[in-house]
C-alpha positions as CSV (number, residue, x, y, z in Angstrom):
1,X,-39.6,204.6,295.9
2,X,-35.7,203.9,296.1
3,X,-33.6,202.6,298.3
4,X,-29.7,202.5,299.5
5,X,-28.4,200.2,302.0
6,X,-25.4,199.9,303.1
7,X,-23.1,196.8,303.6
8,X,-23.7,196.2,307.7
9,X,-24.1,192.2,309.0
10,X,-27.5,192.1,310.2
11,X,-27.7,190.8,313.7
12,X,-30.7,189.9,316.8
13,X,-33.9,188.2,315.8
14,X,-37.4,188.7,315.1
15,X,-41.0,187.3,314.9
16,X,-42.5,185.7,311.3
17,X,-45.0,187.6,309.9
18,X,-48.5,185.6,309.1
19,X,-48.1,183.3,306.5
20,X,-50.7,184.9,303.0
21,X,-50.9,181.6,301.5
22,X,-52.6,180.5,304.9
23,X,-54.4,183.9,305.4
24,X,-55.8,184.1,302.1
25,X,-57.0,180.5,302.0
26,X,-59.0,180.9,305.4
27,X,-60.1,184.0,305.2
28,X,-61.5,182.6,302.2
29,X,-63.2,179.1,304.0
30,X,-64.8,181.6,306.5
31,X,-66.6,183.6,304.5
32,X,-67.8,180.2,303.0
33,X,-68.8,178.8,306.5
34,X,-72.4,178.3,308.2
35,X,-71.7,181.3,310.3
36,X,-69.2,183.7,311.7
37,X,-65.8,183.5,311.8
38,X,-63.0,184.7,313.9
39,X,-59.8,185.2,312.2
40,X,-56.0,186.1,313.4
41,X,-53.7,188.1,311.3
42,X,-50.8,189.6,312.9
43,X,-49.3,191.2,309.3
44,X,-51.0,192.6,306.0
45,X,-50.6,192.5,302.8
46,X,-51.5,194.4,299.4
47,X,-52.2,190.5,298.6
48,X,-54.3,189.6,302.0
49,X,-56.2,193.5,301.5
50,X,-56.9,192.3,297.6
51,X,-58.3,188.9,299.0
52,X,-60.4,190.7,302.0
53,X,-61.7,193.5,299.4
54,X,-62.7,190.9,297.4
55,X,-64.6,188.4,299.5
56,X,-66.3,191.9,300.8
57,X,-67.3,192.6,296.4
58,X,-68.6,189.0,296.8
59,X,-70.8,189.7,299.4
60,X,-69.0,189.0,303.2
61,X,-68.9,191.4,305.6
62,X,-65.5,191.4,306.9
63,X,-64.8,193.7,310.4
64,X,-61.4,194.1,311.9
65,X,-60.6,194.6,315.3
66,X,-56.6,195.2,315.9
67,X,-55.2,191.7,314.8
68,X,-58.6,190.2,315.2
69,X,-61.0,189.5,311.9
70,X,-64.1,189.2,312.2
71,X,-65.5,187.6,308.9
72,X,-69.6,187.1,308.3
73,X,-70.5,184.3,305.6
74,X,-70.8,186.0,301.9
75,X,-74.6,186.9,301.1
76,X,-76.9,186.0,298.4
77,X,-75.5,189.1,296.9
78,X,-76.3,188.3,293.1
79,X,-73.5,190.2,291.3
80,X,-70.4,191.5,292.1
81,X,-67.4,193.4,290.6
82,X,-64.4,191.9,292.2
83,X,-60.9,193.7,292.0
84,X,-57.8,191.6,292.7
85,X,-54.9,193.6,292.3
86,X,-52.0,192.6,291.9
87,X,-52.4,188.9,293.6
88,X,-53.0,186.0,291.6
89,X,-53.8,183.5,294.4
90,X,-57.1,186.0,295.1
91,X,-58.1,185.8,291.0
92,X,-57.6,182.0,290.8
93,X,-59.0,180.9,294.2
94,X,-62.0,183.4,293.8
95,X,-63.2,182.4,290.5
96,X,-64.5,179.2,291.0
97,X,-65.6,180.6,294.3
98,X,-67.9,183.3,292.8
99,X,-68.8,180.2,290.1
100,X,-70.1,177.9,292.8
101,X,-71.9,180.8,294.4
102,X,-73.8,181.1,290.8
103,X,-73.0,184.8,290.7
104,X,-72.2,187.3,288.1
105,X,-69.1,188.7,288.7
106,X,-66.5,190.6,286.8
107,X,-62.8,190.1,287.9
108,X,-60.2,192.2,287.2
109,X,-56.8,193.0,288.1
110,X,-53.3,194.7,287.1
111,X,-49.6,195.0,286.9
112,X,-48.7,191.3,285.3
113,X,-51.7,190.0,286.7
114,X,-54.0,190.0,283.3
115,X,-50.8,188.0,281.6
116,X,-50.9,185.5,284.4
117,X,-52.3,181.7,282.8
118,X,-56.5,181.4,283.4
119,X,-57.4,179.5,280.6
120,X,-56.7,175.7,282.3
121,X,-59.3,177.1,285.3
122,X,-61.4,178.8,282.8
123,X,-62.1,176.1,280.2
124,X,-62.9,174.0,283.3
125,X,-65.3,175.9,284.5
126,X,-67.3,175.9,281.2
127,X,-67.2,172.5,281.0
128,X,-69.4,172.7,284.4
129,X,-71.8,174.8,283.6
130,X,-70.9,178.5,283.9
131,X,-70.4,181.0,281.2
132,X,-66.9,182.7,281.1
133,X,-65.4,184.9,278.5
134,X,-61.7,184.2,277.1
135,X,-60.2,187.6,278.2
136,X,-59.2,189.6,281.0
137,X,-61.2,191.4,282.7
138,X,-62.7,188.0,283.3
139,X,-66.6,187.8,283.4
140,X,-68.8,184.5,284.8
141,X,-72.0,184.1,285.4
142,X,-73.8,180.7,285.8
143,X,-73.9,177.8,288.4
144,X,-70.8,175.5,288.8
145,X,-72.3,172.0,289.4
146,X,-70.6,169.3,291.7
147,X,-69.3,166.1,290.5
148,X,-66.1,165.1,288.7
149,X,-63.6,167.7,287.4
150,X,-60.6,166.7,285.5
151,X,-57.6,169.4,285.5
152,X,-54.2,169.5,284.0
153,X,-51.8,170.3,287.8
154,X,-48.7,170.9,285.7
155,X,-49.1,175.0,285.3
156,X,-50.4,176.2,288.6
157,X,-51.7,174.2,292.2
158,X,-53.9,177.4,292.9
159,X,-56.7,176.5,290.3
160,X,-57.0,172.7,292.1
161,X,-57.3,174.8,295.7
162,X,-59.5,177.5,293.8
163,X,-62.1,174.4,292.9
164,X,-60.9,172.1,296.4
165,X,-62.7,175.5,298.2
166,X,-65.6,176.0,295.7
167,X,-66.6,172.3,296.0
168,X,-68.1,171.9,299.6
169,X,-70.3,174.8,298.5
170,X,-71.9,172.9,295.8
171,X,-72.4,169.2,297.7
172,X,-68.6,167.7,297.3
173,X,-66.9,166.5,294.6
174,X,-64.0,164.7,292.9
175,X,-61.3,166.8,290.8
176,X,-58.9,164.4,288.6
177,X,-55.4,165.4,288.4
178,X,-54.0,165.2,285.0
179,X,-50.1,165.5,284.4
180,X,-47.6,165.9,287.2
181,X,-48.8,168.4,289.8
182,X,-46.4,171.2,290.8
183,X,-46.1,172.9,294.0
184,X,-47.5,169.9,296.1
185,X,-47.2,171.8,298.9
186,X,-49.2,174.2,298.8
187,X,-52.2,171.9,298.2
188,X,-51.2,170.4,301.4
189,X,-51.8,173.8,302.8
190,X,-55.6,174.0,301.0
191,X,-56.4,170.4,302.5
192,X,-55.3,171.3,306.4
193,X,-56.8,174.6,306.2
194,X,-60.1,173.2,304.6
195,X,-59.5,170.4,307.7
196,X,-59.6,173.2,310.1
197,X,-63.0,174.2,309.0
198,X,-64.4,170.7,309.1
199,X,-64.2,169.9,306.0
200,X,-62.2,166.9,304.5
201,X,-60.7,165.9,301.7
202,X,-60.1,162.1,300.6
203,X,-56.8,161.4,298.2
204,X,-56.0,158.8,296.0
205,X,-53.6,158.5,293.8
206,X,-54.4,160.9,290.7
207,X,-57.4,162.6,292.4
208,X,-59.2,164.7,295.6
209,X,-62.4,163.9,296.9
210,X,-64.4,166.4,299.1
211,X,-67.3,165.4,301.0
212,X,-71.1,167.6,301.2
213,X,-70.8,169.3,303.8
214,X,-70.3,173.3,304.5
215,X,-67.5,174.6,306.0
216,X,-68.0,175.1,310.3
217,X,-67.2,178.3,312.2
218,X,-63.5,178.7,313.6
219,X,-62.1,181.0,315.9
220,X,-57.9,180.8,315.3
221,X,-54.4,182.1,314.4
222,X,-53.2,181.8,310.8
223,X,-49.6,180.5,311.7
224,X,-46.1,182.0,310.2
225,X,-45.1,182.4,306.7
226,X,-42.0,180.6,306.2
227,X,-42.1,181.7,302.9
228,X,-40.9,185.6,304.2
229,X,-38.9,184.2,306.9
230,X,-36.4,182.6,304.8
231,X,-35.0,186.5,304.2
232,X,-33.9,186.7,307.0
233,X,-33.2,183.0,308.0
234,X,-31.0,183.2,304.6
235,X,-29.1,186.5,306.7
236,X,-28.4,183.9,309.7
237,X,-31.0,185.7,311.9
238,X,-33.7,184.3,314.1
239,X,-36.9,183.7,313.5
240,X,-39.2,183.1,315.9
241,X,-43.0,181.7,315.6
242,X,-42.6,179.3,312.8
243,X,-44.2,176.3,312.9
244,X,-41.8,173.3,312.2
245,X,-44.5,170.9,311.3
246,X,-46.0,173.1,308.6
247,X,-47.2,172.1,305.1
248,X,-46.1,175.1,303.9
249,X,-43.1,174.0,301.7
250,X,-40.8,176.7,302.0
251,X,-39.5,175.7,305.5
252,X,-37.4,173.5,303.2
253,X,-35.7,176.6,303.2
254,X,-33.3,175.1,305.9
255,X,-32.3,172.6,304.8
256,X,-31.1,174.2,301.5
257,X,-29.2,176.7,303.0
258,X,-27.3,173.8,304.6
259,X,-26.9,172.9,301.6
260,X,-25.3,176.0,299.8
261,X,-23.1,175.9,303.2
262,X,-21.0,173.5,301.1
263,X,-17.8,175.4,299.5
264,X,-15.8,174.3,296.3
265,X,-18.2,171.8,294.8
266,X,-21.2,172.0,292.4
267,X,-24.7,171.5,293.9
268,X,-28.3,171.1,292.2
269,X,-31.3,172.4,294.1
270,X,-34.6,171.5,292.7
271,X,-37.2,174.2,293.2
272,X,-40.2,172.8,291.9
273,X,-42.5,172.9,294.6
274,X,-40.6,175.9,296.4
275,X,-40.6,178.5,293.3
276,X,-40.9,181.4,295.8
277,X,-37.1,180.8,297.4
278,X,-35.5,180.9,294.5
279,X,-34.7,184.8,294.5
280,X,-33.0,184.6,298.1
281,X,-31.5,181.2,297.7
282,X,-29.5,182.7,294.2
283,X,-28.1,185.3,296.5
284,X,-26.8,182.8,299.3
285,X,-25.5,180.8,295.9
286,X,-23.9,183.9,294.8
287,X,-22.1,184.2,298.0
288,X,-20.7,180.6,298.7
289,X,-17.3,179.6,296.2
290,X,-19.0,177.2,293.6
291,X,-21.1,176.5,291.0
292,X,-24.9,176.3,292.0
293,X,-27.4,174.8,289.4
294,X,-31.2,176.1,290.8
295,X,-33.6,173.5,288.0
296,X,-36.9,172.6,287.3
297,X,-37.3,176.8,287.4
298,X,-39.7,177.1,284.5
299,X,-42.8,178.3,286.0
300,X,-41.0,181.1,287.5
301,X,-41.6,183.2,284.1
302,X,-45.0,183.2,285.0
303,X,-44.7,184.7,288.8
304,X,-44.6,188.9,289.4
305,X,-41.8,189.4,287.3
306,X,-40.4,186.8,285.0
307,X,-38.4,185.5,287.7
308,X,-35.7,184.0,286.0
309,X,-34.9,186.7,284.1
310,X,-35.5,189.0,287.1
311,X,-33.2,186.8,289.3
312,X,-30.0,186.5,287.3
313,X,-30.4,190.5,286.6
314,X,-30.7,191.5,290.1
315,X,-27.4,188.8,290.8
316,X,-25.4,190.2,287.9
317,X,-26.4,193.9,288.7
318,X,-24.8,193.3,292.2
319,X,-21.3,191.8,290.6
320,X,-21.9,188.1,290.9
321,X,-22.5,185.6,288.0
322,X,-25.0,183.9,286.9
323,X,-27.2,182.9,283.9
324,X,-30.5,181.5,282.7
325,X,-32.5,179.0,280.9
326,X,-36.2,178.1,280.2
327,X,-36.0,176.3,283.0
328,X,-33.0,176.8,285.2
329,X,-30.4,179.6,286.5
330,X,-26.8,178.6,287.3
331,X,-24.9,180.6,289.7
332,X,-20.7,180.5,290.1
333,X,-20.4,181.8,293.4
334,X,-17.3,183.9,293.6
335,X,-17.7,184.3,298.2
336,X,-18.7,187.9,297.8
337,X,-20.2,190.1,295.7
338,X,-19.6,193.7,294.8
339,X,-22.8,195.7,295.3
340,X,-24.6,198.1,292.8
341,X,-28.2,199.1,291.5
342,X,-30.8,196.7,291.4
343,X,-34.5,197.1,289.7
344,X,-37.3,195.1,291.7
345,X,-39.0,194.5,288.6
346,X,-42.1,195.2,290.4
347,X,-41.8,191.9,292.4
348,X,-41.3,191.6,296.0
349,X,-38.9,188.6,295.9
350,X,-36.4,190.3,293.8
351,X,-36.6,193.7,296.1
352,X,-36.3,192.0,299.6
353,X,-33.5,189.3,297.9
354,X,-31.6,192.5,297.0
355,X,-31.8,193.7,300.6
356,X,-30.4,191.0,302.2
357,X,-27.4,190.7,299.6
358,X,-26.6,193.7,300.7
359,X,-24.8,192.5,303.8
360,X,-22.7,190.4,301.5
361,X,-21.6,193.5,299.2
362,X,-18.4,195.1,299.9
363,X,-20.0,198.8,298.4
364,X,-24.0,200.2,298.8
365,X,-27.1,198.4,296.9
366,X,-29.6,200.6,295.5
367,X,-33.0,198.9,294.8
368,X,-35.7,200.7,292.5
369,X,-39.0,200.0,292.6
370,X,-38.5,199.3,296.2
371,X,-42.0,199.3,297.5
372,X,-42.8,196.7,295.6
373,X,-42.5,194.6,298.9
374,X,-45.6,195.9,300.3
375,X,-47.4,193.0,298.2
376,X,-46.3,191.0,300.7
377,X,-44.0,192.1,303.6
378,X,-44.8,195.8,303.9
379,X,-42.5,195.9,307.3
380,X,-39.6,194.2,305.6
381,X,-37.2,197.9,305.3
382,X,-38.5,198.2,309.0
383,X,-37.6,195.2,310.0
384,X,-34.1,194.5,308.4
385,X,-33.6,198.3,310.4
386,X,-34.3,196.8,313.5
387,X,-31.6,194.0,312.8
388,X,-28.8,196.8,312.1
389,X,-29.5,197.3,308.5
390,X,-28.2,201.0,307.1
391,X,-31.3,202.4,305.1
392,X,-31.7,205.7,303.5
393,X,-34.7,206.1,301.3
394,X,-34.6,208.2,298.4
């Protein structure tokens, strides 16, 4: 599916959708708990359905009642053939999952997902007892045992909250972080969400300890993804139902776009533990008169799209300028930018970035490969409608 839209402010403001880092991590925690669950999700997601589908493969028996979910602890179900789409946070947290359930499972996947790193998780696995094979689809079968894991944090956060979850399964734990850890944040997510269920977490310096004990029973609302609501936040619209004492890392979002509110100067914004903004926050760059220098970018060649590649495309498609590195993309903002055609890549960021520069443009955008937001904001065309945004879809 394509797109146009048309230059037009957008205007009014409107609710956050539920955050999927915080849906998929307890929907995951309830089908690990003692007994049933009551979830709240006002949005989906092709990444929340590949998580649901999948606990349901593993063996939970998941019911939904309008917004409500209604999630039964996963069975003794012995093997299980798990599809994860397109979403790598469901592979990597479900892994060691199905590994400290000492199932057989297959897990398999598509779009960029089979190129997206494992072996860090995988080799860890094996050293704890479980069998896994070295390519994609990814087979295990075995036992994970508790104990002391050690686990390089420097390529992704979600294999430490993959084993943080698997651990209270198997009687607690300690998992050693070796290297720097990126995207902190999102750990802090793992640790409140496991908190929510009862469980905690002890941390020391280089390390996380859980304790034995199961995950309890919750009835509650997964909060706001601030992660989506930057789109529009970035537009200067309203968004309501965000929680401003998060752990989610992206409500940093605010105060970087008060940050790119400075004209005529150069600015660095470091995006290491906020990867998912950098799409949106090279369109705002593109639009302010200076020279914007996004770093410590690297792991964003390893999201949906090669994201730095992806990025400066999508800003030098539309008529700004920009370039990239390994590790960084710098931006001379020029105050405007001239509109064109845009691909999505496949990636959600890129197509919903695109959308919102298009009340910057002084001609049309056209995005291909426009549905490619329905991995995680399928609303988002409705939505920017709703705010005055000119759509036609072709």
């Amino acid at each position: 599916m394509d797109v146009v839209i048309k230059p037009q402010k957008l205007q009014g403001e409107i609710d956050a959708i539920t955050s999927k880092s915080v849906a998929h991590r307890m929907l995951i925690c309830a089908a690990l708990a003692e007994k049933e669950s009551i979830i709240k999700i006002n949005s989906l997601s092709r990444d929340i359905e590949a998580t649901i589908s999948a606990l349901q493969s593993l063996g939970a028996e998941i019911e939904r009642k309008g917004n409500l979910f209604l999630v039964k602890p996963i069975s003794d179900k012995e093997e299980a053939f798990v599809d994860c789409n397109e979403s790598g946070s469901t592979l990597r947290f479900l892994v060691p999952v199905a590994a400290s359930l000492g199932k057989k499972c297959t897990f398999t996947g598509r779009g960029r997902l089979p190129e997206r790193p494992m072996k860090i998780l995988l080799d860890v696995l094996k050293e704890n007892g479980v069998k896994v094979n070295d390519t994609f689809p990814i087979e295990i079968e075995g036992q994970l045992k508790g104990g002391k894991y050690f686990i390089d944090g420097s390529v992704s956060s979600q294999f430490i909250t993959g084993l943080l979850m698997s651990l209270p399964r198997i009687g607690g734990g300690e998992i050693v972080i070796e290297n720097k850890l990126e995207s902190r944040s999102y750990i802090d997510i793992t640790l409140s969400v496991m908190e929510d269920f009862g469980v905690h977490v002890t941390e020391k310096e280089n390390s996380f300890s859980v304790e034995n004990k199961r995950f309890s029973a919750v009835n509650k609302t997964a909060e706001g993804d601030w992660s989506n609501a930057a789109f529009f936040l970035a537009a200067g619209i309203r968004v309501n139902n965000l929680n401003e004492n998060s752990k989610q890392g992206d409500r940093k979002i605010k105060q970087i776009l008060s940050e790119l509110e400075k004209e005529d100067e150069e600015i660095f914004i470091d995006v290491s533990d906020v990867p998912d903004l950098v799409p949106i926050i090279s369109v705002k760059a593109a639009v302010r008169k200076g020279r914007t220098n996004i770093i410590n970018a690297a792991r964003l060649k390893l999201k949906e799209s090669d994201r730095i590649l992806s990025t400066v495309s999508m800003i030098n498609s539309l008529g700004g300028q920009a370039e990239g590195t390994d590790d960084s993309i710098i931006i001379n903002g020029k105050g405007k930018l001239r509109g064109g055609t845009v691909s999505s890549f496949n990636d959600h960021r890129i197509a919903m970035s695109a959308g919102i520069a298009a009340q910057y443009c002084e001609k049309e955008v056209k995005i291909l490969g426009a549905e490619a937001v329905e991995k995680s904001y399928p609303d988002f065309y409705e939505d920017l409608k709703k705010l005055g945004g000119i759509i036609d879809v072709m």
